[in-house]
PyMOL commands that place a pseudoatom at each C-alpha (Angstrom):
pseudoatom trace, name=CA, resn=UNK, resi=1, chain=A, elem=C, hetatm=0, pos=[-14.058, -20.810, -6.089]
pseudoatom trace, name=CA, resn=UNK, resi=2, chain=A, elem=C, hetatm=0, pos=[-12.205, -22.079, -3.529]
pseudoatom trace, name=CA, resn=UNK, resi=3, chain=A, elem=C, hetatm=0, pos=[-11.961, -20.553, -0.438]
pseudoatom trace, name=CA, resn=UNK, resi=4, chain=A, elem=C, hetatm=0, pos=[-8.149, -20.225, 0.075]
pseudoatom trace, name=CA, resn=UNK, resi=5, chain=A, elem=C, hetatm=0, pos=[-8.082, -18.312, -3.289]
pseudoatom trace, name=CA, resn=UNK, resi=6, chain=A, elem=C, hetatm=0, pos=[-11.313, -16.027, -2.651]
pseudoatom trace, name=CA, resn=UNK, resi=7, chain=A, elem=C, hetatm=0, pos=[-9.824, -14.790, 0.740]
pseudoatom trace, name=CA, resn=UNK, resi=8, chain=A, elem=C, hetatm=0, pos=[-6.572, -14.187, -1.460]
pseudoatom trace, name=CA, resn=UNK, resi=9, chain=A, elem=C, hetatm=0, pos=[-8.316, -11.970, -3.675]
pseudoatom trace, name=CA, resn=UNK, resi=10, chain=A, elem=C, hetatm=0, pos=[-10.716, -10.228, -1.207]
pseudoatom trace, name=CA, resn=UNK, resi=11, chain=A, elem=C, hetatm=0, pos=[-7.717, -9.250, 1.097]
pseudoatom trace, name=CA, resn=UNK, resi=12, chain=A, elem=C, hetatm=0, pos=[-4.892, -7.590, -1.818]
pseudoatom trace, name=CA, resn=UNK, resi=13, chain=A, elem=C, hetatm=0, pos=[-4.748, -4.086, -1.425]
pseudoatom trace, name=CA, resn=UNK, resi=14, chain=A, elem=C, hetatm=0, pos=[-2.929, -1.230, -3.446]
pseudoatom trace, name=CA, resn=UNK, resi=15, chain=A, elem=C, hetatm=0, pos=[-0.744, 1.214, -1.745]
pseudoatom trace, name=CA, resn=UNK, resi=16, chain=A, elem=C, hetatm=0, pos=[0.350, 4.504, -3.596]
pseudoatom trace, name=CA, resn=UNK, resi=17, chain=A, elem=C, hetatm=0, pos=[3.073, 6.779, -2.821]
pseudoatom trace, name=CA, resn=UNK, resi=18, chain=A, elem=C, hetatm=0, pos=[3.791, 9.905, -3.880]
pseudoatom trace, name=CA, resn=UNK, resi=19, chain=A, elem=C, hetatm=0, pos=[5.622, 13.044, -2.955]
pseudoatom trace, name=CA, resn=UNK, resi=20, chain=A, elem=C, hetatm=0, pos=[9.383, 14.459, -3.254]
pseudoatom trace, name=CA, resn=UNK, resi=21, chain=A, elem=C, hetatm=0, pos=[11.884, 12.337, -3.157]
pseudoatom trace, name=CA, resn=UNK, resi=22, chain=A, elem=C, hetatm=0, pos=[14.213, 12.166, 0.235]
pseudoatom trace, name=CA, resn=UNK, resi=23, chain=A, elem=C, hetatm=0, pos=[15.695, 8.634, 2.276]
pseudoatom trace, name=CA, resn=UNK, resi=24, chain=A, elem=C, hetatm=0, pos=[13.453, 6.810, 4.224]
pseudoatom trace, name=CA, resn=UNK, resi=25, chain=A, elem=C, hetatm=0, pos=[10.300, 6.690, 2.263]
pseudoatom trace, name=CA, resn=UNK, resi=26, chain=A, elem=C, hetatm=0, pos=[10.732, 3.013, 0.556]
pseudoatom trace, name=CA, resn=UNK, resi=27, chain=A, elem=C, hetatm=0, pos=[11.967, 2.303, 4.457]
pseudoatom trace, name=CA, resn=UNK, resi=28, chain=A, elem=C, hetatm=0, pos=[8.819, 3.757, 6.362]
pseudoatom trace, name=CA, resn=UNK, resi=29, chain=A, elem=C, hetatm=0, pos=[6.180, 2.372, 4.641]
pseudoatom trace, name=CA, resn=UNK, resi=30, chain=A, elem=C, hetatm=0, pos=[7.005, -1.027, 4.310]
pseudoatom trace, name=CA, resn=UNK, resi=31, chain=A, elem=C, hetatm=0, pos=[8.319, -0.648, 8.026]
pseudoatom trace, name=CA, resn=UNK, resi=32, chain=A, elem=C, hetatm=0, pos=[5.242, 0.705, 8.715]
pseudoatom trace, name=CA, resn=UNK, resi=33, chain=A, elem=C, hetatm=0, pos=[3.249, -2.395, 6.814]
pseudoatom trace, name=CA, resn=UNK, resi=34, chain=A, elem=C, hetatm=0, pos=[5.115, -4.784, 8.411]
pseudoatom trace, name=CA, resn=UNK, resi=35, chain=A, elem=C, hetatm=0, pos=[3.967, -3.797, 12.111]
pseudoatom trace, name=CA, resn=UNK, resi=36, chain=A, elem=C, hetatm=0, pos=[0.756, -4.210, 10.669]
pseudoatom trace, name=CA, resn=UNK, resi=37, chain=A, elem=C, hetatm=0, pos=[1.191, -8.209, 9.207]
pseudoatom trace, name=CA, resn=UNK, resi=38, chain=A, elem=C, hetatm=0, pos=[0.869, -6.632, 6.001]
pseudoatom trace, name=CA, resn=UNK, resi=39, chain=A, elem=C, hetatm=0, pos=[2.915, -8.517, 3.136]
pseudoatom trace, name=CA, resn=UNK, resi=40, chain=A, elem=C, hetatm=0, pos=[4.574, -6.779, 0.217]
pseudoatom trace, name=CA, resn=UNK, resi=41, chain=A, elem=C, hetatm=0, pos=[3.406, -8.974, -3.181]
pseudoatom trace, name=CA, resn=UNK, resi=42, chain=A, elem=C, hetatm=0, pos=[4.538, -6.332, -5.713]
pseudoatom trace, name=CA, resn=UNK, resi=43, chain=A, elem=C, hetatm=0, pos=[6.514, -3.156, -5.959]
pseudoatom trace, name=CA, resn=UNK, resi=44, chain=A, elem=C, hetatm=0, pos=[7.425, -0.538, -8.272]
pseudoatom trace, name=CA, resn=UNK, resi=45, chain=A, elem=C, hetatm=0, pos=[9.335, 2.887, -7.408]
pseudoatom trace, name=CA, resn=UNK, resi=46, chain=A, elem=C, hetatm=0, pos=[9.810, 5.711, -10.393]
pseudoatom trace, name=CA, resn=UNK, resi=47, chain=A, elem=C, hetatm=0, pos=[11.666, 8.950, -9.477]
pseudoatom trace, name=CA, resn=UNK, resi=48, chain=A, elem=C, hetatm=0, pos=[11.176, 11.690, -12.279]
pseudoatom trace, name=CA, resn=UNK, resi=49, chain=A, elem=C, hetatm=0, pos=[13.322, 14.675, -10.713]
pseudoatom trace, name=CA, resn=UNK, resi=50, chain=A, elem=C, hetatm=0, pos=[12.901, 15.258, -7.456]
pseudoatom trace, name=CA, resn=UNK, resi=51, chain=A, elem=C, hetatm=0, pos=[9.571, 13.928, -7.354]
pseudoatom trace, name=CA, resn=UNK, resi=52, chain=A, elem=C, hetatm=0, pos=[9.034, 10.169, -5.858]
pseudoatom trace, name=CA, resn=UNK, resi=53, chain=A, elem=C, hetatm=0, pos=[6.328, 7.789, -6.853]
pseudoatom trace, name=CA, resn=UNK, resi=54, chain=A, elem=C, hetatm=0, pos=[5.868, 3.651, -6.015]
pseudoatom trace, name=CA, resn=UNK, resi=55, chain=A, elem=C, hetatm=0, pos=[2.853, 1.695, -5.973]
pseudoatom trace, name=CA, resn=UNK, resi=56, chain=A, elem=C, hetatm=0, pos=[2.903, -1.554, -3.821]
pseudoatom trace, name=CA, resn=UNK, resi=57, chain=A, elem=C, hetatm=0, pos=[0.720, -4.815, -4.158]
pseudoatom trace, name=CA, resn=UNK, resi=58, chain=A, elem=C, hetatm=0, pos=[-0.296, -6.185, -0.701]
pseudoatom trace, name=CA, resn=UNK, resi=59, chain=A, elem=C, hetatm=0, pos=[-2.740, -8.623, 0.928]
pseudoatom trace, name=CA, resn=UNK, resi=60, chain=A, elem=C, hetatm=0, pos=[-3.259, -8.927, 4.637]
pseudoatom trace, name=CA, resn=UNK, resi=61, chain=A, elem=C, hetatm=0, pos=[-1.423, -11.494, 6.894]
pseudoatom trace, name=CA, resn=UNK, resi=62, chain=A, elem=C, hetatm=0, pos=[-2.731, -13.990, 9.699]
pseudoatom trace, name=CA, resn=UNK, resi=63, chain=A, elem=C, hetatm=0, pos=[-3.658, -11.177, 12.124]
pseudoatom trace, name=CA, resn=UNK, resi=64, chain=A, elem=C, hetatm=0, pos=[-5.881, -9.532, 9.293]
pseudoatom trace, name=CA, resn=UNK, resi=65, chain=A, elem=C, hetatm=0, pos=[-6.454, -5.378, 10.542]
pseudoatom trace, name=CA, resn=UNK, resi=66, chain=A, elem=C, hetatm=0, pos=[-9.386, -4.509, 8.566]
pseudoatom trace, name=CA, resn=UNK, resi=67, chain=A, elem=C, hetatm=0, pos=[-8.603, -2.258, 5.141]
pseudoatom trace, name=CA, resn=UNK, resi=68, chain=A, elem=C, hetatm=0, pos=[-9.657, 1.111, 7.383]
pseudoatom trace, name=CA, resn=UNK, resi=69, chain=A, elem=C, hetatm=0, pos=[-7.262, 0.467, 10.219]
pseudoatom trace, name=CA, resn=UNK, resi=70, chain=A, elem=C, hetatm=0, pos=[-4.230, -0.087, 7.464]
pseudoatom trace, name=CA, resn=UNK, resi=71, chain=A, elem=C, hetatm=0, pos=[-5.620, 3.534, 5.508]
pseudoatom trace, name=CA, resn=UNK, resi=72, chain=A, elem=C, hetatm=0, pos=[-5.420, 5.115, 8.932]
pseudoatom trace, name=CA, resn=UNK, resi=73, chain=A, elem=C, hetatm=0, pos=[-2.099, 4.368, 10.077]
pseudoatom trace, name=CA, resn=UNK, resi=74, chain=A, elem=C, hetatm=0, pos=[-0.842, 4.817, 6.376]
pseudoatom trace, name=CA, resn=UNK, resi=75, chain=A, elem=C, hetatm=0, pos=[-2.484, 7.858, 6.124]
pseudoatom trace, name=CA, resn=UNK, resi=76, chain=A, elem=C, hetatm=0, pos=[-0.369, 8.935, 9.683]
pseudoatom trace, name=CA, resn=UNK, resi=77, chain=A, elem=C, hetatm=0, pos=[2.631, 7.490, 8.152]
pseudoatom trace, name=CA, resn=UNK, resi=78, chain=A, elem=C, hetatm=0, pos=[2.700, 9.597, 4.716]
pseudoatom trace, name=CA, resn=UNK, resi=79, chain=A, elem=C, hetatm=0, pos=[2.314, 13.182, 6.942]
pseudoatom trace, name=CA, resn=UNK, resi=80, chain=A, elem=C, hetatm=0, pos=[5.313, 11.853, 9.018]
pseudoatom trace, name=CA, resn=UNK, resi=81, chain=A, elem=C, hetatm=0, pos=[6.954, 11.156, 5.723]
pseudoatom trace, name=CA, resn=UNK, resi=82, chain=A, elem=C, hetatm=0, pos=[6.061, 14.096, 4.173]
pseudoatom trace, name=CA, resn=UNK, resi=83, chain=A, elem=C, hetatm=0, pos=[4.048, 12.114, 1.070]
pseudoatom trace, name=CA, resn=UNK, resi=84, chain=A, elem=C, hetatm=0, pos=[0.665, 11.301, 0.297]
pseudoatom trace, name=CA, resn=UNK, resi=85, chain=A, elem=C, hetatm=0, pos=[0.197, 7.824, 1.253]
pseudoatom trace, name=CA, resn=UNK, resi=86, chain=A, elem=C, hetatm=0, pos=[-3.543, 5.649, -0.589]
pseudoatom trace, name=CA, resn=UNK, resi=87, chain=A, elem=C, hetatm=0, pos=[-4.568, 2.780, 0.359]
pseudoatom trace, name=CA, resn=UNK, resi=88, chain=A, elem=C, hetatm=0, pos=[-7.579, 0.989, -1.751]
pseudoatom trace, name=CA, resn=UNK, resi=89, chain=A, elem=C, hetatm=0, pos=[-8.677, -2.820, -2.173]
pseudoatom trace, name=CA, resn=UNK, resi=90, chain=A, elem=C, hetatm=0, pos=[-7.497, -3.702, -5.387]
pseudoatom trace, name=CA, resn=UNK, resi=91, chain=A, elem=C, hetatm=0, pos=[-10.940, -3.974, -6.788]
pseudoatom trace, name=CA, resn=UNK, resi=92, chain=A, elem=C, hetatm=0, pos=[-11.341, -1.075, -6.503]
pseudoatom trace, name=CA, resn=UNK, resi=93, chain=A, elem=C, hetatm=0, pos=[-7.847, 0.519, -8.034]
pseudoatom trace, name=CA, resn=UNK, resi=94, chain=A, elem=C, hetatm=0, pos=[-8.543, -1.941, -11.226]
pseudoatom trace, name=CA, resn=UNK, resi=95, chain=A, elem=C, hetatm=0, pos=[-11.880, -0.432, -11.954]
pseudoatom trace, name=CA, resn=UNK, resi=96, chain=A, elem=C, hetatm=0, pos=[-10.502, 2.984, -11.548]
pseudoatom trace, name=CA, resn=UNK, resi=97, chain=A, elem=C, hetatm=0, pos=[-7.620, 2.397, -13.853]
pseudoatom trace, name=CA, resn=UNK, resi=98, chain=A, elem=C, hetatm=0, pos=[-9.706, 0.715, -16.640]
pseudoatom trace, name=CA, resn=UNK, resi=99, chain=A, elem=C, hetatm=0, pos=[-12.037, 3.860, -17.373]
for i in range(1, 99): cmd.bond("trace and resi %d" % i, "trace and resi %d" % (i + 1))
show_as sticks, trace
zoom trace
């Protein structure tokens, strides 16, 4: 495989957001992946009621924070939001989905 491609596939990353709905969300996570070199590959938002919910495809940029620093600072981000912020490799979130 070539190596370009394998380092594409190692670094994508899911993030997960849910909680009720209110401005700023959709603006403080991505905000908040952007100070991290994180790119945005995919998105999808869904409000049912009041309730909020988006899932986000990412991969890691050039300065490349390991997966545990971006799950951290997510993970500070949502309780400043007020939502529960996941972050998993992708790997991972495609084996959990198929079961």
């Amino acid at each position: 495989m070539d190596s370009e491609l394998k380092r594409d596939l190692m670094d994508n990353f899911i993030v997960t957001v849910a909680g009720v709905n209110h401005v700023g969300i959709v603006a403080g996570v991505s905000t908040a992946l952007s100070h991290l070199d994180v790119s945005i590959i995919n998105i999808s938002q869904t409000l049912v009621g009041d309730y909020f919910t988006m899932i986000m495809e990412c991969t890691l940029g050039a300065a490349e924070p390991n997966l545990t620093v971006v799950q951290e600072t997510m993970s500070v981000v949502g309780a400043q939001l007020g939502v529960d912020v996941r972050v998993q490799s992708e790997s991972i979130f495609d084996a959990m989905h198929r079961m």
